[in-house]
N, C-alpha and C positions, 0 to 999 in steps of 0.2 A: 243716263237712263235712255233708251231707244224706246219708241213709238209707234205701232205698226200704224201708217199712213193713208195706207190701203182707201180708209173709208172716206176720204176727203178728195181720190183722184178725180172726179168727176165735179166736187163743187167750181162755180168759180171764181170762189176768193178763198181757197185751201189756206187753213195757217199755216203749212208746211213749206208752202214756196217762196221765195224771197220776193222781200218786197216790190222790186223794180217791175218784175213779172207780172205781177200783181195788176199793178197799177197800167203800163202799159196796156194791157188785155182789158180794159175800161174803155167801151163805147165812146162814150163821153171824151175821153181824151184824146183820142186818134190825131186828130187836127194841129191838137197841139205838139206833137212828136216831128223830129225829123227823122226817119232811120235811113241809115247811108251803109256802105262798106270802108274799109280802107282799103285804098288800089296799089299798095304797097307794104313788103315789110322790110324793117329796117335792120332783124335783128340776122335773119339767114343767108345764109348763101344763097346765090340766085340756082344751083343744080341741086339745093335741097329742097328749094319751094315745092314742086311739083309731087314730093312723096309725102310732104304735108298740107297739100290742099285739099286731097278728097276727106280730110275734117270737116272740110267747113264747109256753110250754106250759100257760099260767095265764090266769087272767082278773085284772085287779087299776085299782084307780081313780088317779085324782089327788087327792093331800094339799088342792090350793088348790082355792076355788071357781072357777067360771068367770067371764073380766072380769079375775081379780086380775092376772093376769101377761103382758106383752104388749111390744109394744117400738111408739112412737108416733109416726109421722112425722108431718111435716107435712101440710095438709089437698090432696086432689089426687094426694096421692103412688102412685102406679104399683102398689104394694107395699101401701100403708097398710091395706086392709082384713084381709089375711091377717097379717100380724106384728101387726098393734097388733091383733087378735084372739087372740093366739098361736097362728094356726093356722103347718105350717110355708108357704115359699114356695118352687116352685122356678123357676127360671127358666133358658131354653137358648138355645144361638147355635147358628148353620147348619152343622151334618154335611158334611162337604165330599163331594162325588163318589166320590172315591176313597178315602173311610173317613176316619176322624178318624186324627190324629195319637196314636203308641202310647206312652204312660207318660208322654211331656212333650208337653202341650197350651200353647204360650205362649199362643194365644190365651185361652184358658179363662183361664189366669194372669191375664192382663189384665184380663181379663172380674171375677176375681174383685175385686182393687184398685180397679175401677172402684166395684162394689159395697161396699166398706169405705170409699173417697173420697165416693161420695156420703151412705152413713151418720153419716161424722162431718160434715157439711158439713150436715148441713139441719134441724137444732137438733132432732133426734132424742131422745127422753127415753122410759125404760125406767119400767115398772113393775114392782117384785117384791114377794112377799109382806112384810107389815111384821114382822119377829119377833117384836116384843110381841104381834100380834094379826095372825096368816097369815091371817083371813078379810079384811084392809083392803091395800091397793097401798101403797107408799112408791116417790115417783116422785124421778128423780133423770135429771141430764144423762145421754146416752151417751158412753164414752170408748173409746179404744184399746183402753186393758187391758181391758174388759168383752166383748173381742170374741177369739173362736177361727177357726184354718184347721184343715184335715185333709183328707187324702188320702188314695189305698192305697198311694201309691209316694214315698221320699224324693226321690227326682229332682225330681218336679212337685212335693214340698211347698219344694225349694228353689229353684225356678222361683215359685213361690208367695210366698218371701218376697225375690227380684230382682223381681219388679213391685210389690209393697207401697214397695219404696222404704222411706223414715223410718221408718215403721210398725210397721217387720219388727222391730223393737227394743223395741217393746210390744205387738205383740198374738204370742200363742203357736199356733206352726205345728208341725202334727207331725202321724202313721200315727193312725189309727183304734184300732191296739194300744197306743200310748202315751197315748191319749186314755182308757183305758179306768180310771173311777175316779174323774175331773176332771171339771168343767166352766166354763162360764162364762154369763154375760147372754144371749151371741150367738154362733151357730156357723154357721159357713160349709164348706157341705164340697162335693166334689168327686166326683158318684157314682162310686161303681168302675167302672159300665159306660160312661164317658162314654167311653175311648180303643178303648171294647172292642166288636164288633159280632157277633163269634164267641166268645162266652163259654165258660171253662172252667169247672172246678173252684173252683177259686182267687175267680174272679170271682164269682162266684154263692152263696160262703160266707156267709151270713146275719149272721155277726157285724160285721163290717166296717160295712157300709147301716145297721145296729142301733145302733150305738155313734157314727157319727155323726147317727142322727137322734135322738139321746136325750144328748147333752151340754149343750145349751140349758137356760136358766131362763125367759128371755121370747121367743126370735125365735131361726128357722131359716130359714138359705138355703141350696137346694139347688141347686148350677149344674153347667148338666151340656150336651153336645151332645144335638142334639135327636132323635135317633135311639132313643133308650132305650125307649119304650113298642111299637116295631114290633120293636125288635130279642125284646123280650120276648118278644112275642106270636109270632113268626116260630120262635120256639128251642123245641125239640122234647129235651126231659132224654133220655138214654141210662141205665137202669140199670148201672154201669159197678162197682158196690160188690161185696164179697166177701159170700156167701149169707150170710142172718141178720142182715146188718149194716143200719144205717140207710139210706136214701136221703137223701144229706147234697145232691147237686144238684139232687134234684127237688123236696128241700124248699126248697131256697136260690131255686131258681126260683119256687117257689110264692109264698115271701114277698115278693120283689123285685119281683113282679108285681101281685100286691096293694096293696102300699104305692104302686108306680106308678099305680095306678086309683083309689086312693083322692084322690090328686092329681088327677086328670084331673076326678072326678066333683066335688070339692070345686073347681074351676075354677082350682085354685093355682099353674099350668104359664103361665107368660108367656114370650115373646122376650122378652132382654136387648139 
């Protein structure tokens, strides 16, 4: 059962927000809190950090050097410079006329299989840090299991795993909230705003975009319909939030548009 929430944005002990929140925002307790950042992450490439920093409310680096982590196709490969750099890659198919299809995309489905078909087919081999010694690569084949799906919606992650075919029984498909915690070699996700041209709330939450471009260890592909950077730039936020409160859209917008441009300008946007 859902809850319209609405009437609680402004208390300050809303039952709706998690507890830790809660409590932290307690006068009384300030003192006893440390809050800090971590000045490292351990799970990214160091030439991914930078398209998923403007998430966060922090500045913070990559554990590995740069070089160490990367996914390496063969020589010619379409892709090769941006994954076997670890930068991420996205890649898009044609926006039809009448708008993309909403929540289940078979084409994009397709589109994605395709892209996991030709990863394992073209003697693809990962690098990730060595554990005895994360400044050096330990390079190994790429497999299945080394590879992630994700979406915003179960439908298309189950459409996702009907075009995968055999596959669907080794590589792990699932929402960007179940994603959250996990990772893997290789992530393949599905932007939020690929079915979507008239963005909500919903659409534009930061966390979702964030959590799948940060599950990767050496390579991200981002497949999406090709409308996403006009759609961005065309969408005008609505302060629509209760007085006091955050601007959770115009910040959602902010970040999704960034990270978009930061693709465009790094050249990493190809037709699939």
């Amino acid at each position: 059962m859902t809850i319209d929430a609405r009437r609680w944005e402004t208390s300050p002990r809303a039952p709706h927000k998690a507890a830790p929140e809660v409590v932290l925002g307690e006068a009384a307790y300030e003192t006893m809190w440390f809050l800090g950042s971590l000045p490292a992450c351990r799970r990214l490439p160091a030439e991914s950090v930078p398209f998923v920093r403007p998430f966060y409310d922090f500045e913070f680096e990559a554990y590995v050097s740069d070089g160490v982590s990367g996914l390496d196709l063969p020589a010619g490969h379409a892709w090769g410079e941006h994954l076997g750099a670890g930068r991420p890659q996205a890649l898009t198919i044609p926006t039809p006329e009448h708008g993309p299809p909403i929540e289940v995309d078979r084409e994009v489905a397709v589109a994605a299989a395709k892209v996991v078909a030709e990863l394992l087919s073209g003697d693809a081999t990962l690098r990730l840090p060595d554990k005895d010694n994360p400044g050096q690569s330990k390079v190994r084949p790429l497999t299945p299991a080394d590879i992630g799906l994700t979406s915003s919606h179960r439908v298309m992650n189950a459409e996702l795993g009907n075009a995968l075919g055999s596959h669907s029984n080794e590589i792990r498909i699932d929402t960007p909230e179940r994603w959250q915690g996990l990772e893997r070699p290789v992530m393949i996700a599905i932007h939020p705003l690929s079915s979507v041209t008239d963005p909500t709330a919903f659409d534009l939450e930061t966390g979702r975009l964030c959590v799948m471009a940060s599950r990767h260890q050496a390579a991200f592909v981002l497949l999406t319909r090709d409308h996403i950077g006009d759609t961005l730039r065309n969408y005008v936020p609505s302060a629509g939030q209760a007085p006091g409160r955050p601007d959770v859209v115009g910040r959602g917008h902010d970040a999704h548009l960034k990270f978009w441009e930061q693709l465009e300008t790094a050249g990493a946007i190809s037709a699939l």
